[in-house]
C-alpha positions as CSV (number, residue, x, y, z in Angstrom):
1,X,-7.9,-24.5,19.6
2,X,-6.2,-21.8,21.8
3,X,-4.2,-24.5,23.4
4,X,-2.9,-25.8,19.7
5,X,-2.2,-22.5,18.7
6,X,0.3,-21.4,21.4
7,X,1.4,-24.8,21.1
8,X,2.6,-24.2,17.4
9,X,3.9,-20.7,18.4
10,X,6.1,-22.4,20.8
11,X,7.6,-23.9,18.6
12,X,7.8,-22.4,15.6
13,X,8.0,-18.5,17.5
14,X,6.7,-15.6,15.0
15,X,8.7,-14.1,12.3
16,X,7.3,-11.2,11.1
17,X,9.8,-11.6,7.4
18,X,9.8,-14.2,5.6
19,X,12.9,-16.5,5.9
20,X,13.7,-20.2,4.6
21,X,12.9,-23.1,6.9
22,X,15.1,-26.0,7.7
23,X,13.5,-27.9,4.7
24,X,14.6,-25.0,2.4
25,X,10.8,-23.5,2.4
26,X,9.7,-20.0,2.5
27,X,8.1,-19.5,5.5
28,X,6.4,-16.3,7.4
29,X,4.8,-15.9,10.1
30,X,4.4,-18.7,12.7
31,X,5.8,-21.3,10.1
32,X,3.3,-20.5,7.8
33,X,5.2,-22.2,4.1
34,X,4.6,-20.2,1.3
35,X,6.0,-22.6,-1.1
36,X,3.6,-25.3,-0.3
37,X,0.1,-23.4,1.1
38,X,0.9,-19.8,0.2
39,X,-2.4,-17.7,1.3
40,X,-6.0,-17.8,0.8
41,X,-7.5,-14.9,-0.9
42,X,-9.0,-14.0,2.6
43,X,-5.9,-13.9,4.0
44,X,-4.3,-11.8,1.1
45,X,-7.4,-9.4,1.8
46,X,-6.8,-9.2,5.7
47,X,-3.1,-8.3,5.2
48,X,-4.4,-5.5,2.6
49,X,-6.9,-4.1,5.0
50,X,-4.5,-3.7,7.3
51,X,-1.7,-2.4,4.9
52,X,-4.4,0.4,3.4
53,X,-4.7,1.6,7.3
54,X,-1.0,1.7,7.9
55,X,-1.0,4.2,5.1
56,X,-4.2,5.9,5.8
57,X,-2.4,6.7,9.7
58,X,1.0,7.8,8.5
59,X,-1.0,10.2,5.8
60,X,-3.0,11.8,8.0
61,X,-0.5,12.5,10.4
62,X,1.9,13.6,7.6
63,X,0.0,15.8,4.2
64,X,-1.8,19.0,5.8
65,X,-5.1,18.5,4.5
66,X,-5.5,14.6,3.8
67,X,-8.6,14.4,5.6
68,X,-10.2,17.5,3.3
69,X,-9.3,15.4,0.2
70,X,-12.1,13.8,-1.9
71,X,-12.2,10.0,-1.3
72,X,-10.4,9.5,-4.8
73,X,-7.9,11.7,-4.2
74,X,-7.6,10.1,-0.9
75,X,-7.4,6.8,-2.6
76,X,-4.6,7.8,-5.0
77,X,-2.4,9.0,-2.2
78,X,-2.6,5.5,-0.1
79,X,-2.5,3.4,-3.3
80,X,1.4,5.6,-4.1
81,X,2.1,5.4,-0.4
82,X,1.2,1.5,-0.4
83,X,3.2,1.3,-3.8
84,X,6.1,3.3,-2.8
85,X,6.0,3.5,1.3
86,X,6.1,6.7,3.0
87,X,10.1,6.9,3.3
88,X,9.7,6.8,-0.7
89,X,6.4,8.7,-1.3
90,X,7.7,11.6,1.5
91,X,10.5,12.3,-1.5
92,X,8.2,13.7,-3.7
93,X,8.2,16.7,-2.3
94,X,6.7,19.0,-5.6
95,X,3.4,16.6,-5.7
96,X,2.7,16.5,-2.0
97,X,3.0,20.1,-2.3
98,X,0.9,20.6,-5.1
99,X,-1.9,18.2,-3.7
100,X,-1.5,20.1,0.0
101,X,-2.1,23.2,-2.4
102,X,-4.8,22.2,-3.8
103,X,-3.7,22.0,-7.3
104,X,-4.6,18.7,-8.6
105,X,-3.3,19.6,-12.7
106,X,0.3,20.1,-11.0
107,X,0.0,17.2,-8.8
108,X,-0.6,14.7,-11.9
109,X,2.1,16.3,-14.0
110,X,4.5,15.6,-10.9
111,X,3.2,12.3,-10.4
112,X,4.0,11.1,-14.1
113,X,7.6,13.0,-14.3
114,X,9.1,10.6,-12.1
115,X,10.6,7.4,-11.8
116,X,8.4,5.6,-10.0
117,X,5.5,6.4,-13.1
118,X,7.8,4.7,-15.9
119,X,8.1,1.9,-13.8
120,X,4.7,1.5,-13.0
121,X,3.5,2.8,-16.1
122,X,-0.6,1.9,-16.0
123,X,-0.8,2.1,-13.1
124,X,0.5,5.9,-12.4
125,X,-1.5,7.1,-15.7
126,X,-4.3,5.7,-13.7
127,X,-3.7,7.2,-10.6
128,X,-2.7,10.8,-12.2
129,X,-5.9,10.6,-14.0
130,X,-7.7,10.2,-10.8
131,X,-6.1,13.0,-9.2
132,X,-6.8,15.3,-12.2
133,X,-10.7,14.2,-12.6
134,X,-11.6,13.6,-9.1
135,X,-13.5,10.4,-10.7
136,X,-12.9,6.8,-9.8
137,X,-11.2,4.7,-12.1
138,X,-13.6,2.6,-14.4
139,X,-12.0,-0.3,-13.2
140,X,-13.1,0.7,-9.9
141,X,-16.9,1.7,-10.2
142,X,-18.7,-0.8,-9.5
């Protein structure tokens, strides 16, 4: 199997964006076609694990405090910075203050006077919710 595998990477060589193939596919990877096999729902979960730790490392090394935050709160802030990216998320300078200071009422009211939260809608009234109540999203309970 090893043998097959650097085989294919040979010839195919990694591309870590997708691009379009000489057949006019979209392809990622190591010639992995999208348009054709796309990905399993295990492979869809691998790429978010490793997405969610991405942004769990670049919060903790940038918002004083992350690791003091409740696991919702904690959860809010990687779901925006997933959403968003840090580049992105880093430019909402009023909330990340407000949720460094502790004041969670602030931080929600920043988080829903933005552009991003009438583009997302749901999703930030979710998410501002959760940073208000400290409580899971029903959604998310079980």
């Amino acid at each position: 199997m090893k043998k097959i595998a650097r085989l294919i990477a040979l010839h195919e060589g990694f591309r870590e964006k997708p691009y379009r193939c000489t057949a006019g596919k979209l392809t990622v990877a190591f010639g992995r076609n999208l348009d054709d096999v796309g990905l399993s729902r295990e492979e869809g979960e691998i790429l978010l694990a490793n997405d969610i730790e991405v942004s769990l490392a670049i919060l903790q090394d940038r918002v004083d405090g992350f690791d003091c935050l409740s696991q919702v709160r904690q959860a809010v802030l990687v779901d925006m910075c997933f959403n968003l990216g840090w580049p992105r998320l880093s430019g909402f300078k009023r909330f990340l203050a407000a949720v460094e200071d502790g004041d969670y009422s602030e931080a929600a009211k920043e988080m829903l006077d933005s552009k991003w939260a009438r583009q997302v809608g749901r999703r930030a009234r979710r998410l501002a919710d959760m940073m208000l109540s400290n409580v899971w999203a029903r959604e998310v309970q079980t």
